[in-house]
C-alpha positions as CSV (number, residue, x, y, z in Angstrom):
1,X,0.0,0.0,0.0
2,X,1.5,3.6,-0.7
3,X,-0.7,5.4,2.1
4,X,-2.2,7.9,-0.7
5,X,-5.7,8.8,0.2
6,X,-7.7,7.3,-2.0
7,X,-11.8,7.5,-3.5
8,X,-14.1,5.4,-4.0
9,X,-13.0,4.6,-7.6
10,X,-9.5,4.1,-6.0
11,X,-8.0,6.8,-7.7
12,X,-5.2,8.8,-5.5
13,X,-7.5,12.1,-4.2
14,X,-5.5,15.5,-5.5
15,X,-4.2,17.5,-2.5
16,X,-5.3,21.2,-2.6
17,X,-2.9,23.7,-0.6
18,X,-4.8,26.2,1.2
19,X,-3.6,29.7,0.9
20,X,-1.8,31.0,3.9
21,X,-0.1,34.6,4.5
22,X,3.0,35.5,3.2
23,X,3.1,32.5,0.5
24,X,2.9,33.9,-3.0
25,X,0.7,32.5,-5.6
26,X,3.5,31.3,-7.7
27,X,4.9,29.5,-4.0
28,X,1.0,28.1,-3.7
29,X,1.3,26.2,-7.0
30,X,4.5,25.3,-6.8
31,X,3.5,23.1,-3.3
32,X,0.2,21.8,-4.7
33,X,2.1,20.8,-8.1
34,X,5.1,19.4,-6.0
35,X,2.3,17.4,-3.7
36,X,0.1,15.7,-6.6
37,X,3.4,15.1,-8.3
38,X,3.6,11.2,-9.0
39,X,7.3,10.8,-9.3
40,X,7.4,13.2,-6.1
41,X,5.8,10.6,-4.6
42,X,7.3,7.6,-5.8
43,X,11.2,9.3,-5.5
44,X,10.2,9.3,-1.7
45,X,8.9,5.6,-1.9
46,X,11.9,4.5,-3.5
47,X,14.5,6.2,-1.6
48,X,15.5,8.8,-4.2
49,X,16.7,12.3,-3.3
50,X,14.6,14.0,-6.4
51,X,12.2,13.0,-8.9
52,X,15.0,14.2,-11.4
53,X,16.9,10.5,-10.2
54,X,14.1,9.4,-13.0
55,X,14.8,11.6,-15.6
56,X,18.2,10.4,-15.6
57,X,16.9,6.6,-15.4
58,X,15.5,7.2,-18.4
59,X,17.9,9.2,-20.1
60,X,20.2,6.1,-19.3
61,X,17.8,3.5,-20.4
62,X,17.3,5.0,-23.8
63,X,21.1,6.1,-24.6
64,X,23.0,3.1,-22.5
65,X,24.8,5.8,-21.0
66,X,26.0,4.8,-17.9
67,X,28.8,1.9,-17.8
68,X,30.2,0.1,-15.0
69,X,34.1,1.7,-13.9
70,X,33.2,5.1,-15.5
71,X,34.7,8.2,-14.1
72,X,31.9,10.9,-13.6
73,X,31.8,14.6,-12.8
74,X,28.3,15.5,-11.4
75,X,27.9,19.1,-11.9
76,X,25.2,21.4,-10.0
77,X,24.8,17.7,-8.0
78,X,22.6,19.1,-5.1
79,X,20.4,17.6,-4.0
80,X,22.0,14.3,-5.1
81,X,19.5,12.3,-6.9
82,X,21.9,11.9,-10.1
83,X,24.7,10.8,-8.1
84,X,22.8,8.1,-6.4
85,X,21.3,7.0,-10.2
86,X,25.3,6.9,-11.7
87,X,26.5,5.1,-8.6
88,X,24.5,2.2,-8.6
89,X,24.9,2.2,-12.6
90,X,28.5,2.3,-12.7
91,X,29.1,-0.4,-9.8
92,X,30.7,2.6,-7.2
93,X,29.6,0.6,-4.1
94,X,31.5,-2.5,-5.5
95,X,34.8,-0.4,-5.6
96,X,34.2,0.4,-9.2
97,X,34.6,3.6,-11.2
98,X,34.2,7.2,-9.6
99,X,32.0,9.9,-9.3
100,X,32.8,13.1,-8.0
101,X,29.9,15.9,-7.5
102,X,30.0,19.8,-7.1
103,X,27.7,22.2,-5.8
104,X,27.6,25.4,-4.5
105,X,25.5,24.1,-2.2
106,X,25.9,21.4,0.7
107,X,24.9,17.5,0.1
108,X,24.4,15.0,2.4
109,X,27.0,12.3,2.0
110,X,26.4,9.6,-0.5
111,X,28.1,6.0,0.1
112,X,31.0,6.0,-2.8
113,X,30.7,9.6,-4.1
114,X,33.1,12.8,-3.4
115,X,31.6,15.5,-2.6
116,X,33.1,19.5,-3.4
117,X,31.3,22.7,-2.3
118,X,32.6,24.5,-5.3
119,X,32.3,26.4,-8.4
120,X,33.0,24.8,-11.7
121,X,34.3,27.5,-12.8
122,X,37.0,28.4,-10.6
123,X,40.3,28.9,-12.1
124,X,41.8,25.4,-10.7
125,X,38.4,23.8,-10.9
126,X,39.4,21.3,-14.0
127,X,42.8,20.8,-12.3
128,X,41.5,19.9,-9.3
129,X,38.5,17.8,-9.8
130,X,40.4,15.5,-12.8
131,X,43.0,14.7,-9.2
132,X,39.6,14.0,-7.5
133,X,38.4,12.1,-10.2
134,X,42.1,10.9,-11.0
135,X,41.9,11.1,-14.5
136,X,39.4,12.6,-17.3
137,X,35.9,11.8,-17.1
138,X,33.8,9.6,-19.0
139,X,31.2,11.8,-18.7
140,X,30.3,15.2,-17.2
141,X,26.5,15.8,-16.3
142,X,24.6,18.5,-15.6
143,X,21.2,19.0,-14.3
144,X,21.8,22.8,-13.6
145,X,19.1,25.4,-14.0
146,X,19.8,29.4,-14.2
147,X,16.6,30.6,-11.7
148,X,13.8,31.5,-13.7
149,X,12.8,35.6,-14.4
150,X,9.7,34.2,-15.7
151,X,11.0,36.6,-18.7
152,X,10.8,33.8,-21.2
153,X,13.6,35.8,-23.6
154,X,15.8,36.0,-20.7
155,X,15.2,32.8,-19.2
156,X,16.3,31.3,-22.5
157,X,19.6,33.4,-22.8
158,X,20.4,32.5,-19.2
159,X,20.0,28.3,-19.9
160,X,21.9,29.0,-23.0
161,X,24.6,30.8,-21.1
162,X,25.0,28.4,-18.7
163,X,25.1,25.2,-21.1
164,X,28.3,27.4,-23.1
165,X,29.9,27.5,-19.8
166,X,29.3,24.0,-18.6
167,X,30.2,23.0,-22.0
168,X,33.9,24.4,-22.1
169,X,34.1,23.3,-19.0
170,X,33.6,19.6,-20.1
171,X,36.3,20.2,-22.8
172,X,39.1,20.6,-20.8
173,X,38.5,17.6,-18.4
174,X,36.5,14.8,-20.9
175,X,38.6,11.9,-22.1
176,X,38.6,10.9,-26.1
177,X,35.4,8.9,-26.7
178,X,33.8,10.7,-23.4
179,X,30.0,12.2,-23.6
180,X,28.4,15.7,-22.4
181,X,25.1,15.3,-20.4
182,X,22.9,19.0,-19.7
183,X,19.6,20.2,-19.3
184,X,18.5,22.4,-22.1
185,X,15.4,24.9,-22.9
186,X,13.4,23.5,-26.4
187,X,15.4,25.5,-29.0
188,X,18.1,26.3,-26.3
189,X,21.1,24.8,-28.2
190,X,20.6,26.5,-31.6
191,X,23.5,28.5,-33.1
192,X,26.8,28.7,-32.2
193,X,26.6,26.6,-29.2
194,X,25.1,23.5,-31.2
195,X,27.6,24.4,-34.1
196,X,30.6,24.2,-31.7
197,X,29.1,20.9,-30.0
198,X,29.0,19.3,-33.7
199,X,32.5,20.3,-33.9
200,X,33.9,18.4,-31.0
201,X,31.8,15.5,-30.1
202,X,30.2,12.8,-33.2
203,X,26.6,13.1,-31.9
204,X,24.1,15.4,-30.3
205,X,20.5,13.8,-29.3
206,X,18.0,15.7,-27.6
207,X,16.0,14.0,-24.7
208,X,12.8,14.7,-23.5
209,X,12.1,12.1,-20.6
210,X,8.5,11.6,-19.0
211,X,9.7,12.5,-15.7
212,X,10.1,16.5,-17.4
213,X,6.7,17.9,-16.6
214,X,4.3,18.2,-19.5
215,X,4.0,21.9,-19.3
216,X,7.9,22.1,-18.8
217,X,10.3,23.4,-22.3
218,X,13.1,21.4,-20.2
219,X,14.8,18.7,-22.2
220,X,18.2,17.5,-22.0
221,X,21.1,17.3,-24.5
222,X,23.3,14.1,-25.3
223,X,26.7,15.0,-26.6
224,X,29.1,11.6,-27.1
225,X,31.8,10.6,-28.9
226,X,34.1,13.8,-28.0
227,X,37.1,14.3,-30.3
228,X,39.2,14.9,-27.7
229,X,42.5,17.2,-27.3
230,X,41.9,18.6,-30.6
231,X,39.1,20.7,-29.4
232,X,41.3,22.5,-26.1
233,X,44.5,22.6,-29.4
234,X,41.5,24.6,-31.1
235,X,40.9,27.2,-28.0
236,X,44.4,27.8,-27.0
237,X,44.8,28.6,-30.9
238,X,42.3,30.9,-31.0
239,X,43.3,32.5,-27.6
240,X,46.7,33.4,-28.6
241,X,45.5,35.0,-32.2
């Protein structure tokens, strides 16, 4: 039994949030979305830290991303839910590959994983998380969002932004043959950024997993197959011209 109250029809009743002072309307449907949320629910039946732990099940299930003895950097990790996916995927528990997860933000420990309250992009942040890591990663993931304006123009400028960055930072620490995982607005990836990704990795897919709300222009990019050194060659290149 999941303890969901339940009608007649046994259909799970929808919880309404009563308004209460000093909660904003956009706070008050945020809670009643978050508490008739199913994967809400079942993340908190199945020991998960966020319903996003399904998005990258999925992600995974479709791409066969996640390999046992991969080395993973976990970017924007809080509040851990992708960490806890990779590490049962990737064997960590049985002494097998590594996963190392930053946030600006504190996270409760997770068995296997090392943990950095940092920014990625710190000067020595590439540096120092490939000695964490000990070696390139496999793969870098990102489930980081910029915080909405509710400016839809600037939202999208902001996402985009922060893909770029998390995207040259994956450059300079992914091995040969490694992949680039990041959450995306619909049409977020057009351009330069998707030109550039072209450029250095041998495919791009775009994801949109069940777990991403309906009403949600979230969907998540797949880059694998990077090229490798030639890419950073490219950027020093291009720094010194």
């Amino acid at each position: 039994m999941s303890g969901e109250a339940r009608g007649p029809d046994g259909r799970p009743l929808k919880v309404r949030v009563k308004s209460a002072r000093g909660r904003t309307t956009s706070s008050q449907k945020w809670l009643q979305r978050q508490l008739n949320d199913p994967y809400v629910a079942r993340a908190k039946r199945e020991g998960w830290r966020s319903r996003a732990a399904f998005k990258l099940i999925e992600i995974d299930e479709r791409a066969k991303l996640l390999k046992r003895g991969m080395r993973i950097l976990d970017l924007g990790a809080a509040p851990g839910g992708w960490s806890q996916v990779a590490a049962k995927k990737i064997g960590l528990e049985q002494g097998q590959g590594r996963i190392v997860a930053i946030d600006l933000l504190e996270i409760d420990p997770i068995p296997g994983v090392v943990f950095e309250q940092m920014d990625f992009l710190a000067p020595d942040a590439p540096e120092r998380l490939m000695k964490l890591l000990d070696g390139q990663a496999d793969l870098v993931m990102s489930d980081m969002a910029a915080n909405a304006t509710g400016h839809k123009k600037t939202d999208h400028l902001r996402i985009v932004g922060l893909v770029e960055l998390a995207a040259d930072f994956a450059r300079k620490v992914l091995a040969p043959g490694g992949s680039f995982l990041a959450k995306v607005i619909q049409g977020g990836t057009e351009g330069a950024l998707l030109a550039d990704l072209k450029r250095d990795f041998a495919q791009i897919k775009h994801v949109k997993p069940a777990a991403s709300r309906a009403d949600s222009a979230e969907l998540y990019m797949l880059a694998t197959g990077f090229r490798g050194s030639a890419a950073g060659d490219r950027d020093t290149a291009e720094a010194e011209d």
